[in-house]
C-alpha positions as a Markdown table, in Angstrom:
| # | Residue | x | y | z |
|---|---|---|---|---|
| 1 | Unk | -16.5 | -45.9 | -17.8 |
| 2 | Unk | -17.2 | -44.6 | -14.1 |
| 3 | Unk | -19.1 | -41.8 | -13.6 |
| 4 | Unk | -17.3 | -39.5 | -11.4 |
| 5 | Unk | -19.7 | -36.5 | -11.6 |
| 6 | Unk | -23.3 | -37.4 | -11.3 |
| 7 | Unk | -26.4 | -34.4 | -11.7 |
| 8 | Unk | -29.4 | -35.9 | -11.1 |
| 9 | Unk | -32.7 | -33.5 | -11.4 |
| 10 | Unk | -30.7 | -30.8 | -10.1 |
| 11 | Unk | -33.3 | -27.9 | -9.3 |
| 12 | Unk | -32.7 | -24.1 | -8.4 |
| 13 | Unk | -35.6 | -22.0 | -9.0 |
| 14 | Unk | -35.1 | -18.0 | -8.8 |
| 15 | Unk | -38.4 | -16.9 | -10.3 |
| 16 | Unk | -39.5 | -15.6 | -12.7 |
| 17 | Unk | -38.4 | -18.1 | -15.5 |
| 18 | Unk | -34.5 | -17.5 | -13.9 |
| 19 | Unk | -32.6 | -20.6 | -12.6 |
| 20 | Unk | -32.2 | -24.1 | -13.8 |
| 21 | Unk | -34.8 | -26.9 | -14.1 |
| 22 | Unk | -34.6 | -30.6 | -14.0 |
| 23 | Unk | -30.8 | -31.3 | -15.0 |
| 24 | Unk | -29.1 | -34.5 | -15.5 |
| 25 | Unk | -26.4 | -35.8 | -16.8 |
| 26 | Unk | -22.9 | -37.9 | -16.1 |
| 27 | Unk | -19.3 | -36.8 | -16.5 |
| 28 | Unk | -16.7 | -40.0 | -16.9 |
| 29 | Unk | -13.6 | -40.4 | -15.5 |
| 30 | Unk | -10.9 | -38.8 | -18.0 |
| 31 | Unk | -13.7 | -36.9 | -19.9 |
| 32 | Unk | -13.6 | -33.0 | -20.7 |
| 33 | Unk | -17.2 | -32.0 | -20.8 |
| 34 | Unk | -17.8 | -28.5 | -21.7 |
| 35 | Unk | -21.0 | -26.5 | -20.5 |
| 36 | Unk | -21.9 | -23.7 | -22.7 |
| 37 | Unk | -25.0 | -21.8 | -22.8 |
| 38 | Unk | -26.0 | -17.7 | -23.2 |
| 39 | Unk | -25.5 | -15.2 | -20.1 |
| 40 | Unk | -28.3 | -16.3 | -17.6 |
| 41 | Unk | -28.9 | -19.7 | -19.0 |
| 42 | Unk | -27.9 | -21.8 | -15.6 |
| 43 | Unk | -24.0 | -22.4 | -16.2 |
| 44 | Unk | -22.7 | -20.5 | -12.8 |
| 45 | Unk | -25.7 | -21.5 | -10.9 |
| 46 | Unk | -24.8 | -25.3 | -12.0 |
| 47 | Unk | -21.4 | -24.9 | -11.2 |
| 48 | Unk | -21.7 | -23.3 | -7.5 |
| 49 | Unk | -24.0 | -26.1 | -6.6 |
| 50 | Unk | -21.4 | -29.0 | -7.8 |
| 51 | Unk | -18.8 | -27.1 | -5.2 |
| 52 | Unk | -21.8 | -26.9 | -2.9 |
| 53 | Unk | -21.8 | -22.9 | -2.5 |
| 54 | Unk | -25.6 | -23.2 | -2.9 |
| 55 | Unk | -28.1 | -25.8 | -1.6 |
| 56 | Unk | -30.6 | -27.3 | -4.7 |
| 57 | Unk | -34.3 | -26.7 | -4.1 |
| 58 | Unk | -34.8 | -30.6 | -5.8 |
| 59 | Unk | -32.1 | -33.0 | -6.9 |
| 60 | Unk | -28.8 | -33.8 | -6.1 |
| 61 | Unk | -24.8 | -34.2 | -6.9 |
| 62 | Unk | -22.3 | -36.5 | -6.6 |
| 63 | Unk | -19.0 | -36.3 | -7.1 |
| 64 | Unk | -16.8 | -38.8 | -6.7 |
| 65 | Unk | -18.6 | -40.7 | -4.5 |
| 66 | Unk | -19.7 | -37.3 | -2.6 |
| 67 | Unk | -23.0 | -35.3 | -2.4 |
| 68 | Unk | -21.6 | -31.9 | -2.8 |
| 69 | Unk | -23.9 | -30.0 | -0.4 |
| 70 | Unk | -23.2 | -32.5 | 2.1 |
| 71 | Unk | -19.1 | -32.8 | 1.9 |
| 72 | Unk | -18.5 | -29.3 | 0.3 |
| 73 | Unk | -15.6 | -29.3 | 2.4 |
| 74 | Unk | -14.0 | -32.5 | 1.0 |
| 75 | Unk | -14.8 | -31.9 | -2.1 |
| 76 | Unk | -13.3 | -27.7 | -2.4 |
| 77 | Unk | -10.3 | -29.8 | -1.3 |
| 78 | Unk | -10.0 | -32.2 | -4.0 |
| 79 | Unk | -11.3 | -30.4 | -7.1 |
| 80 | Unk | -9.7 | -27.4 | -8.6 |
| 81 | Unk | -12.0 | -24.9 | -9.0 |
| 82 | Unk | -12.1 | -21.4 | -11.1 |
| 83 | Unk | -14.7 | -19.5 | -10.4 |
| 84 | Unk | -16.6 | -17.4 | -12.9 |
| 85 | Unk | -16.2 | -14.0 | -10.5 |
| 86 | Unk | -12.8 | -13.9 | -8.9 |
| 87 | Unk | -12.4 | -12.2 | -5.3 |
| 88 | Unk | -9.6 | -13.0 | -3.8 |
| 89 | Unk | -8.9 | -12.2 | -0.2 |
| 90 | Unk | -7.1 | -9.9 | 1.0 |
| 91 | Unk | -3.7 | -11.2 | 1.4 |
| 92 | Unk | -1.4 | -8.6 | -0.6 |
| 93 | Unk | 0.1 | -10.4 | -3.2 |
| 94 | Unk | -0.2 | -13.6 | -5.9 |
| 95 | Unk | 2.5 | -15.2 | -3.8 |
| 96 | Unk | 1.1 | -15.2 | -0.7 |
| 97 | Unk | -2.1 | -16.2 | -2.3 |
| 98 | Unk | -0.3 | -19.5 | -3.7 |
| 99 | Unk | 1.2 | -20.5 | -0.4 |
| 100 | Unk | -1.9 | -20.4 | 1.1 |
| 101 | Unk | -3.4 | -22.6 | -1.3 |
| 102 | Unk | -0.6 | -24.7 | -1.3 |
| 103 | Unk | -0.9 | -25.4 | 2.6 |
| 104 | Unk | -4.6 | -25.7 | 2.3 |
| 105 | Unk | -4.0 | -28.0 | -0.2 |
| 106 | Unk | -1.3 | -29.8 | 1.5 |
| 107 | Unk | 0.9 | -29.3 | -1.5 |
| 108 | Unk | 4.8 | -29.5 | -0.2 |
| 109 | Unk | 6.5 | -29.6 | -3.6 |
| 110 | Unk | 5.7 | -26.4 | -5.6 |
| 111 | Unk | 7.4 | -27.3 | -8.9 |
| 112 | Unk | 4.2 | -27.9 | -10.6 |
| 113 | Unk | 3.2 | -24.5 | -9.4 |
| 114 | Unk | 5.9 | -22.8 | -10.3 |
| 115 | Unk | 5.9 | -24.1 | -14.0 |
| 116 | Unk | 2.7 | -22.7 | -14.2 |
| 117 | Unk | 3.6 | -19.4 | -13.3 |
| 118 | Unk | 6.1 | -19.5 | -15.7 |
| 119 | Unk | 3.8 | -20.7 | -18.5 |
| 120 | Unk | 1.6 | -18.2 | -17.7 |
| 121 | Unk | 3.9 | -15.4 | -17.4 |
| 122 | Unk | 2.3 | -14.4 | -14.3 |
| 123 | Unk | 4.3 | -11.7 | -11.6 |
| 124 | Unk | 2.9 | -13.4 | -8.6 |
| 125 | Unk | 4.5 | -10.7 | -6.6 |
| 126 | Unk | 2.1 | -8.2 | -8.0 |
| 127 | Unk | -1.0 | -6.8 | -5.3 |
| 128 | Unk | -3.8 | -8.8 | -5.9 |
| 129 | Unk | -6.0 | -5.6 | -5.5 |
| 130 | Unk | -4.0 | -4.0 | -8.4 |
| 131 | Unk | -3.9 | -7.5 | -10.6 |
| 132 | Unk | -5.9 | -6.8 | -14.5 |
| 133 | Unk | -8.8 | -9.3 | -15.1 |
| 134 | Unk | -6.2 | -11.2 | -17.0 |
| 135 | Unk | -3.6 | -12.0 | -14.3 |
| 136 | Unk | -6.3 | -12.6 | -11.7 |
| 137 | Unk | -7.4 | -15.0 | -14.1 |
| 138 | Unk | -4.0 | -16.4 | -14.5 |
| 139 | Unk | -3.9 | -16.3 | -10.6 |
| 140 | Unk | -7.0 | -18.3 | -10.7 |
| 141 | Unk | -5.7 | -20.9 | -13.1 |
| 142 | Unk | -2.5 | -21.7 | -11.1 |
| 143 | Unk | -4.3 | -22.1 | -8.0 |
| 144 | Unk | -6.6 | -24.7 | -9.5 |
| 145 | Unk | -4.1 | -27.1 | -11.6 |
| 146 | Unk | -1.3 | -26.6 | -8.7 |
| 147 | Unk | -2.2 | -29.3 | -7.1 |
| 148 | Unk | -2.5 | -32.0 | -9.7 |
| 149 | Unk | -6.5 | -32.6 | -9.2 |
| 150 | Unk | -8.9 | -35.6 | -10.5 |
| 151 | Unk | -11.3 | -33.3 | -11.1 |
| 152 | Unk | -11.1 | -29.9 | -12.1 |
| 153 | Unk | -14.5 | -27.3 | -12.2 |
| 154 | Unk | -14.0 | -24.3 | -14.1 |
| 155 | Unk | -16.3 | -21.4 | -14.8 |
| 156 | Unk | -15.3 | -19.6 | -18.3 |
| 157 | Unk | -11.4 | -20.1 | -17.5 |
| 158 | Unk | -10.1 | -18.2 | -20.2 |
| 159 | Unk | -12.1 | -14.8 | -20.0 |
| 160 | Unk | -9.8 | -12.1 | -19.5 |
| 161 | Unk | -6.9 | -14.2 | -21.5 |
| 162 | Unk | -5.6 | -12.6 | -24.3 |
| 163 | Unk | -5.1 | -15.2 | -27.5 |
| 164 | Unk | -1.9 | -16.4 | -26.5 |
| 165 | Unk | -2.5 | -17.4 | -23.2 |
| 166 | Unk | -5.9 | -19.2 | -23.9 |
| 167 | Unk | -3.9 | -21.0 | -26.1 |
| 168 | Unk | -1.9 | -21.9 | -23.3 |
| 169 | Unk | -4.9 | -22.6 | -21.0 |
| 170 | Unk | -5.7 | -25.1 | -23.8 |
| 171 | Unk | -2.6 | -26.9 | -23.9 |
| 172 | Unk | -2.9 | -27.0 | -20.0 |
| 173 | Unk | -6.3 | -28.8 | -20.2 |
| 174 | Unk | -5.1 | -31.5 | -23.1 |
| 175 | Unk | -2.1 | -32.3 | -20.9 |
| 176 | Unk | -4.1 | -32.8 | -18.1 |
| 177 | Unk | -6.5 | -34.6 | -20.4 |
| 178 | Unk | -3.9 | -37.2 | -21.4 |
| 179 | Unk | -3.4 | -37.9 | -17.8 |
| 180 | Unk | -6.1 | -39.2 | -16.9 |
| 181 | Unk | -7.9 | -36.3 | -15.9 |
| 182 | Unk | -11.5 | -35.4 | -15.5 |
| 183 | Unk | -12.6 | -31.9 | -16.8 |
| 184 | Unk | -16.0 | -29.6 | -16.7 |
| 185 | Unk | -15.9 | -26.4 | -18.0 |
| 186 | Unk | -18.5 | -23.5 | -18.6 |
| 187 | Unk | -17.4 | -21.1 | -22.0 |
| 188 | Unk | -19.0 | -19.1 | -24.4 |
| 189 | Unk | -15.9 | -19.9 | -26.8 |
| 190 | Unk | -17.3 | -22.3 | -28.8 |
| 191 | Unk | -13.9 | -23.1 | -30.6 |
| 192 | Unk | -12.0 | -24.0 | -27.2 |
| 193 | Unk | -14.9 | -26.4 | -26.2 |
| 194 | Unk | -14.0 | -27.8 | -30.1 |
| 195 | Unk | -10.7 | -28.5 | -29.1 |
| 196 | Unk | -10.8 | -29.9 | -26.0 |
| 197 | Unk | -14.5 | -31.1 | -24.9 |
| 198 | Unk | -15.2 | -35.1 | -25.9 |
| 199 | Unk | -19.1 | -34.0 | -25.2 |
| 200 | Unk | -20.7 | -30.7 | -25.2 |
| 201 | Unk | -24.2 | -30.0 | -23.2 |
| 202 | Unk | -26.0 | -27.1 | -24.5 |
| 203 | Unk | -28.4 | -25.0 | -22.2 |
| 204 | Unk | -31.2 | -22.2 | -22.7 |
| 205 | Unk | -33.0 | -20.6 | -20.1 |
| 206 | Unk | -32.2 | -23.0 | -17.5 |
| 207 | Unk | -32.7 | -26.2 | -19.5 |
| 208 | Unk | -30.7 | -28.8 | -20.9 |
| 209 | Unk | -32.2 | -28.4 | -24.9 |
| 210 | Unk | -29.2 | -31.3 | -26.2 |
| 211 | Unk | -25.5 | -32.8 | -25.9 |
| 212 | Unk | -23.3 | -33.6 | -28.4 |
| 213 | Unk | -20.2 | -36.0 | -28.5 |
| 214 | Unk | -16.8 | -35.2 | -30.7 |
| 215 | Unk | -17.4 | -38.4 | -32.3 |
| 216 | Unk | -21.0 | -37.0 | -33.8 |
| 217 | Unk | -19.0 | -33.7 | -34.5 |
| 218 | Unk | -16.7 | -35.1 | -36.5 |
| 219 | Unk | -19.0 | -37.9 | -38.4 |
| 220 | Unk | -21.1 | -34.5 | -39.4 |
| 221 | Unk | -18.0 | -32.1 | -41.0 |
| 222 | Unk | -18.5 | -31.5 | -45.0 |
| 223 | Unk | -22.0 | -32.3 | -45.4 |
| 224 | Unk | -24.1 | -29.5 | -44.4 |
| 225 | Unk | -24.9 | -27.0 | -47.8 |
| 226 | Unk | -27.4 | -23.3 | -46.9 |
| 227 | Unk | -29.5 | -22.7 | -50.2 |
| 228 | Unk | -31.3 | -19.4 | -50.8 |
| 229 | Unk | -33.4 | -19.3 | -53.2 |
| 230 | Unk | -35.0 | -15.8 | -54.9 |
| 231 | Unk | -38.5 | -17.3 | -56.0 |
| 232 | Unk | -40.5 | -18.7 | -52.8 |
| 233 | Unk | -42.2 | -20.8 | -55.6 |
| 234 | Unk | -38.7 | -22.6 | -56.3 |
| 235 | Unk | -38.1 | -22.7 | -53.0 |
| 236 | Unk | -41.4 | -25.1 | -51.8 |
| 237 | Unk | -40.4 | -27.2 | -54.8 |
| 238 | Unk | -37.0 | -27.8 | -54.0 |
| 239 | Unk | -38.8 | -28.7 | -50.5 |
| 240 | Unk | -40.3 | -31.8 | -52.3 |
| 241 | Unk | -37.1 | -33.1 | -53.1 |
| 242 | Unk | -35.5 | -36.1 | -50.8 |
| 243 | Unk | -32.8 | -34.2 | -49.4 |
| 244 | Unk | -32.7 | -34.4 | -45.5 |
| 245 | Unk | -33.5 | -30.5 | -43.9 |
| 246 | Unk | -31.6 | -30.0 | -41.1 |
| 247 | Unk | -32.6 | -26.9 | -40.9 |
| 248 | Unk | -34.9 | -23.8 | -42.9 |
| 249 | Unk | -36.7 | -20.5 | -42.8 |
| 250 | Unk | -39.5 | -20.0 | -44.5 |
| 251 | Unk | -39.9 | -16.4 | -44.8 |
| 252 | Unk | -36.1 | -16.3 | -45.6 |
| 253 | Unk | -36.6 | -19.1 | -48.5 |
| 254 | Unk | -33.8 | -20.8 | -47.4 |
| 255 | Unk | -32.6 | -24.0 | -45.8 |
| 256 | Unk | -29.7 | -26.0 | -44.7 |
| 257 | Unk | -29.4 | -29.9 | -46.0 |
| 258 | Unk | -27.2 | -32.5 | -45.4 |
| 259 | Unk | -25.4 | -34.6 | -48.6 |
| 260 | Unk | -22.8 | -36.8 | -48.8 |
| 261 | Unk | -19.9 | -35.4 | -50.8 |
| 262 | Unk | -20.4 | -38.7 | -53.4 |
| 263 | Unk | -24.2 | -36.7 | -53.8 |
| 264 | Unk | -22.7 | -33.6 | -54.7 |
| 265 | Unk | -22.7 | -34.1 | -58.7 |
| 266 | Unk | -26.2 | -34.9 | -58.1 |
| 267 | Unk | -27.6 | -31.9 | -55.7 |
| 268 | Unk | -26.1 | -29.0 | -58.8 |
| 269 | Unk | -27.7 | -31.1 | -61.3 |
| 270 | Unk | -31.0 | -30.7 | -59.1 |
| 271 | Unk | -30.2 | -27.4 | -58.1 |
| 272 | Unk | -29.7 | -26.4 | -62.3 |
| 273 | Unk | -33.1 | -25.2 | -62.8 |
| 274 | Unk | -33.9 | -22.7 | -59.5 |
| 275 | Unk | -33.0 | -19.2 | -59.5 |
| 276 | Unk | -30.7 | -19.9 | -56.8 |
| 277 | Unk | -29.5 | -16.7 | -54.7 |
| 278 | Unk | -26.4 | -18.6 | -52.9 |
| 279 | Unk | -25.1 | -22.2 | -51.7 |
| 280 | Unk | -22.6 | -22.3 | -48.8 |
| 281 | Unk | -20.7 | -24.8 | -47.2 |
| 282 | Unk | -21.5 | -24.8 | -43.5 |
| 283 | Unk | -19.1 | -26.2 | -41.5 |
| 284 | Unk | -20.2 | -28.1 | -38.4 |
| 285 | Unk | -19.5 | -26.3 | -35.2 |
| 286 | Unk | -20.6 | -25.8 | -32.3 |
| 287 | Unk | -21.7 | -22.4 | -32.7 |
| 288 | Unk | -23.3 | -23.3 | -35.8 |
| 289 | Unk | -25.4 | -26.1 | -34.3 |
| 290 | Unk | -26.3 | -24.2 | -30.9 |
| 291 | Unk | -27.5 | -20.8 | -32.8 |
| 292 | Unk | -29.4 | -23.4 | -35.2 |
| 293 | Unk | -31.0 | -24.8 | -31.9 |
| 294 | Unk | -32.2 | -21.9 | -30.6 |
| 295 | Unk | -33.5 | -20.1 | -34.0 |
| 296 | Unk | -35.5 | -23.6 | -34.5 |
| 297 | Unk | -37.3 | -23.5 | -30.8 |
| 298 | Unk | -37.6 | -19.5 | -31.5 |
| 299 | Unk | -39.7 | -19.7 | -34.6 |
| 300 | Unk | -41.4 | -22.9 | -33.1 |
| 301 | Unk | -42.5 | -20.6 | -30.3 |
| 302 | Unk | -43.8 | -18.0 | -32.8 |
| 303 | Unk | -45.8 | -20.6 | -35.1 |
């Protein structure tokens, strides 16, 4: 499939450990790619340099055939953008804010627009100044899908959204997705990355640590068990066994494996002898794998 977003060593050093370092990756036409990370990982800093609001110190982006430091211009005029801080100018109200868009954007049929407002429940002729987080956000969203992009770049879209309209914001962003359209987003809402995202990058301190498609997502459900076990003696036995460790704590006495539900009968037969504390199904999400990520390189770092 074509790669319409390109990232390519992409660079921006702060200091001190802060910024991002060495990223790379491809976005396809039609994909949704989510972007998730913790609060000072690199997500905004990635984002602002694919709408070229700040210059890489190394590397480069292209998108859609554009290096977005070079045509910034062209490309804040084909992409719909949400930022992750929203200032809007000073313009008095939503309305006048969406017209402006709209002739910036050289929209002349507002239809589109104006089903979004209504999906949204947003009173555009509210001050923007006096707007709540959640209808700037709402604000935010209209101006960016208005238009009917290729490409849309959005930083956390749904904070401020209360649970019905994320819901809404996801049932945006699959209709969009069956379109054709191509879609990175930043969130630290792992289940609205499940239900949308075909590939998931993970970042930590400013480096890419994995990515993860839907397909591998899905091939992984119902076959992750955590054992505790109450004698440590037990537990480095059990170790011995050929189970495959995804993951474990040793001062915890506990681990997570992975079995085949036909290997189940076989695992409690195994398991019969231990004083065994707990066994729980762990489903496979995103949260689950991420925090496992960053426990594993934690203790790693401690060894």
């Amino acid at each position: 499939m074509e790669k319409v977003i390109s990232i390519s060593n992409l660079t921006k050093d702060y200091g001190r450990g802060r910024g991002i370092f060495d990223f790379s990756f491809d976005v396809k036409r039609g994909e949704v790619f989510g972007f998730v990370g913790t609060n000072g990982s690199g997500k905004t800093t990635t984002i602002r340099n694919m709408m070229g609001f700040i210059k890489p110190q190394k590397g480069k982006i292209i998108i859609n055939g554009k290096d977005s430091w070079k045509n910034a211009y062209e490309i804040k005029k084909s992409v719909g953008y949400i930022p992750g801080q929203i200032d809007f100018p000073d313009v008095g109200t939503g309305t006048n804010f969406l017209k402006i868009q709209a002739d910036f954007l050289g929209i002349k049929d507002l239809t589109f627009m104006n089903e979004l407002i209504d999906m949204f429940k947003l009173d555009t002729e509210a001050s923007l100044k006096r707007m709540s987080k959640g209808m700037k956000q709402k604000t935010a969203i209209v101006a960016a899908f208005m238009s009917e992009p290729d490409i849309l770049i959005m930083d956390e879209p749904s904070t401020g959204l209360d649970p019905m309209m994320r819901d809404k914001l996801i049932e945006l962003i699959l209709e969009q997705k069956k379109k054709g359209k191509t879609i990175f987003m930043s969130s630290h809402i792992f289940k609205e990355l499940e239900d949308t995202c075909d590939r998931v990058a993970f970042i930590h301190n400013g480096k890419m640590i994995d990515m993860v498609d839907r397909a591998q997502h899905n091939e992984n459900m119902d076959k992750q068990y955590k054992i505790g076990f109450s004698e440590k003696e037990e537990y480095q036995q059990f170790l011995k066994n050929n189970y495959e460790i995804v993951n474990k704590n040793d001062n915890y006495k506990h681990l997570v494996i992975k079995v085949n539900d036909k290997d189940m009968n076989k695992l409690f037969k195994c398991l019969k002898p231990y004083n065994i504390r707990y066994i729980n199904y762990q489903p496979y999400t995103l949260e689950w794998y991420y925090t496992t990520i960053i426990e594993t390189q934690e203790v790693q770092k401690n060894v």
